[in-house]
BAKOL-210937 format. One record per residue (C-alpha): residue number from 1; z, x, y; residue in one letter. Coordinates in nm, 3 decimals, m for minus. Layout:
BEGIN
<NUM <Z X Y> "A">
...
***
This chain:
BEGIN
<1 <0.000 0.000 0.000> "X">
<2 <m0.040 0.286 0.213> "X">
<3 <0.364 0.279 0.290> "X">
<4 <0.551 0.634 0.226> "X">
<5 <0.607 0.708 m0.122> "X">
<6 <0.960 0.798 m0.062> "X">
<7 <1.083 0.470 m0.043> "X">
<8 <1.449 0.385 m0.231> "X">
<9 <1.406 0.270 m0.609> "X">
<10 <1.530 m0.068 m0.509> "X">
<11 <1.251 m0.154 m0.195> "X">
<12 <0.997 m0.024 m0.469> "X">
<13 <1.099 m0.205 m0.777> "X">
<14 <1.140 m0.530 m0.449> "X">
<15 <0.790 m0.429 m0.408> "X">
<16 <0.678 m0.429 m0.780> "X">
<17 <0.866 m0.806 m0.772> "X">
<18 <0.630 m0.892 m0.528> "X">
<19 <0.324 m0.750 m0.607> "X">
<20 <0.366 m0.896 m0.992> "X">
<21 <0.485 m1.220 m0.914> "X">
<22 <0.754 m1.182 m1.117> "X">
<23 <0.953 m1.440 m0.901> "X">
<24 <0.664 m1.682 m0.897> "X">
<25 <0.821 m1.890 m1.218> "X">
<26 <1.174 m1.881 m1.171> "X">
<27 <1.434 m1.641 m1.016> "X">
<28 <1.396 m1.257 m1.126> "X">
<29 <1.759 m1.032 m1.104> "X">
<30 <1.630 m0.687 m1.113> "X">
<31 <2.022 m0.578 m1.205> "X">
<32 <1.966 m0.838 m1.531> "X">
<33 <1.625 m0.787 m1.616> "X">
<34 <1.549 m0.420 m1.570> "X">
<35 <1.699 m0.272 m1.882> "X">
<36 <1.782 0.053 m1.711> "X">
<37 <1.951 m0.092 m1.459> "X">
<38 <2.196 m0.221 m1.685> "X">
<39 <2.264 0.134 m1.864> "X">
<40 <2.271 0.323 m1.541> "X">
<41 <2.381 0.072 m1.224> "X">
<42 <2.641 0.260 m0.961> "X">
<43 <2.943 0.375 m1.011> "X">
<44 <3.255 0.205 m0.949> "X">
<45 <3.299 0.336 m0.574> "X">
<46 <2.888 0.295 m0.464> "X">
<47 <2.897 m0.024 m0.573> "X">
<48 <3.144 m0.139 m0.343> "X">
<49 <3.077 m0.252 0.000> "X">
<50 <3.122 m0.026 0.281> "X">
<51 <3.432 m0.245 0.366> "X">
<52 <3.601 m0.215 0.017> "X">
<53 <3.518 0.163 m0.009> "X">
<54 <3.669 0.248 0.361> "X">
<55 <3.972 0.011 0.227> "X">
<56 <3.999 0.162 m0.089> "X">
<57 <3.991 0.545 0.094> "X">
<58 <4.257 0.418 0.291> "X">
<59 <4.583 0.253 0.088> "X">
<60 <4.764 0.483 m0.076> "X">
<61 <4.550 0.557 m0.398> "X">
<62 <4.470 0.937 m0.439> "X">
<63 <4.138 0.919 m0.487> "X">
<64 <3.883 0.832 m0.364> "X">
<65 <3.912 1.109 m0.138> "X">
<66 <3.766 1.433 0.071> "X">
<67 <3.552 1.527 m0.211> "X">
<68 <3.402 1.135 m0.297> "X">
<69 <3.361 1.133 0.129> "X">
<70 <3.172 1.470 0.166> "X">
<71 <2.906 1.345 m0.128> "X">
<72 <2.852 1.026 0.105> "X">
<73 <2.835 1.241 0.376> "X">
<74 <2.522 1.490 0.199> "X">
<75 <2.378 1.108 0.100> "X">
<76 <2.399 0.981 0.422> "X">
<77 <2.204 1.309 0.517> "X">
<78 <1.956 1.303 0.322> "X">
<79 <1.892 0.900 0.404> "X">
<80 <1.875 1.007 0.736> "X">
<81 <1.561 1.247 0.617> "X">
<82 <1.403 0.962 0.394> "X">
<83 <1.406 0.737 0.715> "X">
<84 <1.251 0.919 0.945> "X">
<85 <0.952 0.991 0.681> "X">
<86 <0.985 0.663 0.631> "X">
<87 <0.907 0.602 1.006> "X">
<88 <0.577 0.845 1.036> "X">
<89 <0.399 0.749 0.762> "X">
<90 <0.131 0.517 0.968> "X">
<91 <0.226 0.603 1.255> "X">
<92 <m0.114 0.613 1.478> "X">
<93 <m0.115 0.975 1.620> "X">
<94 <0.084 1.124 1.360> "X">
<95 <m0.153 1.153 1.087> "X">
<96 <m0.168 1.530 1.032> "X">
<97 <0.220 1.483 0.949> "X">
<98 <0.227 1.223 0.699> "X">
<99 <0.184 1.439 0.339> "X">
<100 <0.439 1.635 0.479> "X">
<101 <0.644 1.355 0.576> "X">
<102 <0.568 1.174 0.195> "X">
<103 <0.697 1.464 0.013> "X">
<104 <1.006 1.479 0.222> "X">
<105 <1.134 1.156 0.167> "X">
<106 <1.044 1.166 m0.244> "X">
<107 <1.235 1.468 m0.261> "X">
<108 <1.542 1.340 0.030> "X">
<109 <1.549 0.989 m0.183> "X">
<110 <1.615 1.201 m0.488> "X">
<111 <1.903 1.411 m0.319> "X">
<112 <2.081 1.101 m0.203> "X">
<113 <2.075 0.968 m0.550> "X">
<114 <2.255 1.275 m0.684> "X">
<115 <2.455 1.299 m0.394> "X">
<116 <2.564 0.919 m0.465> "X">
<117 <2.680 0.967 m0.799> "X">
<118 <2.846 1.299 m0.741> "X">
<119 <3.077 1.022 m0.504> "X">
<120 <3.207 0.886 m0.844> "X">
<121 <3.190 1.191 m1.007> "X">
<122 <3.423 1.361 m0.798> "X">
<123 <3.680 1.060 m0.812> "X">
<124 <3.583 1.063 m1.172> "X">
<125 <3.728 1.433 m1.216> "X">
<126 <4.036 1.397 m1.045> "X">
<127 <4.140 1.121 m1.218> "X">
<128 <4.051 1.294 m1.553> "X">
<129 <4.257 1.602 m1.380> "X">
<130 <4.576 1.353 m1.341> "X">
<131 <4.508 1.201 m1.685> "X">
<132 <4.552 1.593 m1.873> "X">
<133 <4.876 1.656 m1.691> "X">
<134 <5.032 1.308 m1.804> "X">
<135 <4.972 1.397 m2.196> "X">
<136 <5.221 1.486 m2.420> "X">
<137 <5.425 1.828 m2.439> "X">
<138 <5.701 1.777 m2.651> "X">
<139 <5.551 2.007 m2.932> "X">
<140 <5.328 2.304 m2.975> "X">
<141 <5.029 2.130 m3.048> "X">
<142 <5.112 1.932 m2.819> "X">
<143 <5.127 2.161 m2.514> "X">
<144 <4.790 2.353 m2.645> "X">
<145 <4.576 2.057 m2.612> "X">
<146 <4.745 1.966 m2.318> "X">
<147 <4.671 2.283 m2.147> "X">
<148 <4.330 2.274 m2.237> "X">
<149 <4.273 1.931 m2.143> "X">
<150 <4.419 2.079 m1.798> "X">
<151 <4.197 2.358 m1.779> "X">
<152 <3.867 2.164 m1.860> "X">
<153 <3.932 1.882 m1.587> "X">
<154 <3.990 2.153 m1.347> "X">
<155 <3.674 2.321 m1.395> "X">
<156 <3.515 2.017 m1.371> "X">
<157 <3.694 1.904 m1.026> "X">
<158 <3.547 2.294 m0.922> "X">
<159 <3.233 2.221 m1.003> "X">
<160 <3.146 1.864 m0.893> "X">
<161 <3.183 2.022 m0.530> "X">
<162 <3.034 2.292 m0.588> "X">
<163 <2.744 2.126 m0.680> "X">
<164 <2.744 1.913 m0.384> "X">
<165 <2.792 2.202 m0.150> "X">
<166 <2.468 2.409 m0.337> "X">
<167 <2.269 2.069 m0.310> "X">
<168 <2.355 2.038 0.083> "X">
<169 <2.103 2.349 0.143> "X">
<170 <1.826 2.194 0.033> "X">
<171 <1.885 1.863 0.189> "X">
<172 <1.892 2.045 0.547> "X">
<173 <1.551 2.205 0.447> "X">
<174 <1.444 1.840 0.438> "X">
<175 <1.646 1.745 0.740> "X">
<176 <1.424 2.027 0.895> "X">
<177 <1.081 1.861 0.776> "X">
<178 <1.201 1.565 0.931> "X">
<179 <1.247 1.728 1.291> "X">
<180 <0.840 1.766 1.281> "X">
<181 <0.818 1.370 1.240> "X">
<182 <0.781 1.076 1.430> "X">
<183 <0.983 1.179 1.785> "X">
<184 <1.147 0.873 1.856> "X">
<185 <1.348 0.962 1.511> "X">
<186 <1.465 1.302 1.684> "X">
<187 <1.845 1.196 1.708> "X">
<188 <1.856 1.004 1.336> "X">
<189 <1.699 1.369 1.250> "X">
<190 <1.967 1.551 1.416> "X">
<191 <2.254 1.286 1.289> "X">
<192 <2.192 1.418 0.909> "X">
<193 <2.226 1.759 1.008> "X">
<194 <2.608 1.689 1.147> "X">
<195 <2.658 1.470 0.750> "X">
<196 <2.520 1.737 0.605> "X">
<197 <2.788 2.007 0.754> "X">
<198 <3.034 1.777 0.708> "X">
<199 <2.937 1.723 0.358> "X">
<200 <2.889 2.118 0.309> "X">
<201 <3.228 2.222 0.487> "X">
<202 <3.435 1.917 0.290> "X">
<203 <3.297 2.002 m0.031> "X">
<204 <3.393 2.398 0.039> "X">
<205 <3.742 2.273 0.073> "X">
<206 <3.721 2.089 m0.277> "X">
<207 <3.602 2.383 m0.427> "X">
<208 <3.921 2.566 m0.264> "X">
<209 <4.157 2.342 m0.305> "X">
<210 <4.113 2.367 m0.701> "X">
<211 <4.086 2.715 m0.747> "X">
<212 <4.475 2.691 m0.651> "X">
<213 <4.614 2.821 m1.060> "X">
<214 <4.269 2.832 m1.176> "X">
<215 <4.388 3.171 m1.386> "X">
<216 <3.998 3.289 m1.485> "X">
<217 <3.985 3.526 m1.247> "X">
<218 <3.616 3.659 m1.321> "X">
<219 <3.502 3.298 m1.277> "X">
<220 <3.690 3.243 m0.989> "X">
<221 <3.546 3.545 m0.818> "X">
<222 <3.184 3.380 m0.840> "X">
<223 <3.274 3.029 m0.764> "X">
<224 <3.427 3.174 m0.443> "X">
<225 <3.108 3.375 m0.424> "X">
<226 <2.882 3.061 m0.463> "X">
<227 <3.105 2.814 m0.225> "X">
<228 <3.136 3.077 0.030> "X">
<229 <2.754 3.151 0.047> "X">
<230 <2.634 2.785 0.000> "X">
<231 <2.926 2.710 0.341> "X">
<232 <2.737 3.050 0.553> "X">
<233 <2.425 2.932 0.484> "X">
<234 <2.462 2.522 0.519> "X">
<235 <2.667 2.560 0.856> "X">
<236 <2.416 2.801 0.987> "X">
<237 <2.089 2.624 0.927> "X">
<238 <2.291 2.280 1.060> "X">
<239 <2.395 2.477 1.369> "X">
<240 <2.001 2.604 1.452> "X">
<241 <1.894 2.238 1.359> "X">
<242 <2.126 2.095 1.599> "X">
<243 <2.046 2.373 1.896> "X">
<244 <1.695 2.287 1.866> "X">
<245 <1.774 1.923 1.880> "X">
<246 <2.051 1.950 2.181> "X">
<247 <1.750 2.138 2.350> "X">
<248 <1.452 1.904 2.295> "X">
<249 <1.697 1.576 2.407> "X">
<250 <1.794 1.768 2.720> "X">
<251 <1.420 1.838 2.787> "X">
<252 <1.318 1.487 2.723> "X">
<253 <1.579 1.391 2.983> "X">
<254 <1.551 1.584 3.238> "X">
***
């Protein structure tokens, strides 16, 4: 339909709908009908509203937390990219941008996806973390497969944030693409560049915050390695974004 490719799965299966008349004979739930959908919907904490998830984040439940909010933060981010391909593609006068601007937003639609269920994920780790330290201890065997029930969850609550803070690069690279795309979208542009520092600082802390006891010390040394260049780099390619942006709105202005 001549639209940007790098639409969200659910406007193209709402376009598929459409297109197939599959809601020409009764009602059609994509969530019901669409087999995957019902093996793989969102996770407990996406699938709230933003009201219920902003609620939840603040009673007193431990999680969700920093971690779950700096993955929503590297979504948000990348979103941010999709749109503004989004709002190029056929655009009169921006033609020689739109492959460029169609790749983006595949690739930015597939980085909020991951980012989006590393939101659970994280949650999903921490409570697996709390779950280890409530087992049993009263005997030997006891206290061995507790501790490595201990150790496991807290690799995993390491590298959930790690993994968002390593994806965070690549989503400013997009964020970049994006500042060559329709003008009016300069700010949106500049907006996931700020998410995706905050995602890329708060998910450093995660990765911190859990190498507290972790008692490998080799693989310590490289996750600190890892975090700590992922942060450099993600802060430093949001900062230039940002100058450039700061610069162009103060020239438009003026």
């Amino acid at each position: 339909q001549r639209l940007n490719p790098g639409a969200s799965e659910n406007e193209l299966i709402e376009v598929a709908i459409r297109s197939l008349g599959l809601r020409d004979l009764g009602p059609f739930d994509p969530d019901e009908r669409i087999i995957e959908r019902r093996i793989t919907g969102d996770g407990p904490l996406v699938g709230k509203t933003v009201r219920d998830f902003v609620d939840t984040l603040a009673s007193d439940a431990p999680a969700p937390g920093g971690g779950s909010v700096a993955s929503l933060c590297g979504a948000m981010a990348a979103g941010l990219a999709a749109m503004v391909g989004q709002l190029t593609t056929g655009k009169r006068g921006l033609e020689d941008q739109f492959e460029a601007m169609n790749h983006m937003a595949i690739e930015a639609q597939a980085h909020k996806d991951g980012f989006l269920n590393d939101v659970d994920a994280d949650t999903a780790a921490f409570d697996r973390w709390m779950a280890a330290r409530a087992l049993p201890k009263a005997t030997p065997e006891e206290k061995k497969a507790r501790a490595q029930a201990i150790r496991a969850a807290r690799k995993e609550a390491i590298d959930v944030p790690l993994r968002i803070l390593e994806r965070t690069a690549g989503t400013l690279q997009l964020v970049e693409v994006a500042l060559g795309g329709n003008p009016n979208c300069l700010s949106d542009a500049g907006v996931g560049a700020l998410t995706a520092a905050a995602c890329a600082e708060g998910a450093w802390y995660n990765v911190y915050i859990n190498l507290d006891g972790f008692r490998d010390e080799a693989a310590k040394t490289e996750y600190k390695r890892r975090a700590d260049a992922a942060l450099e780099a993600s802060l430093a390619h949001a900062a230039r974004i940002s100058s450039t942006i700061r610069q162009s709105l103060k020239e438009a202005a003026s």
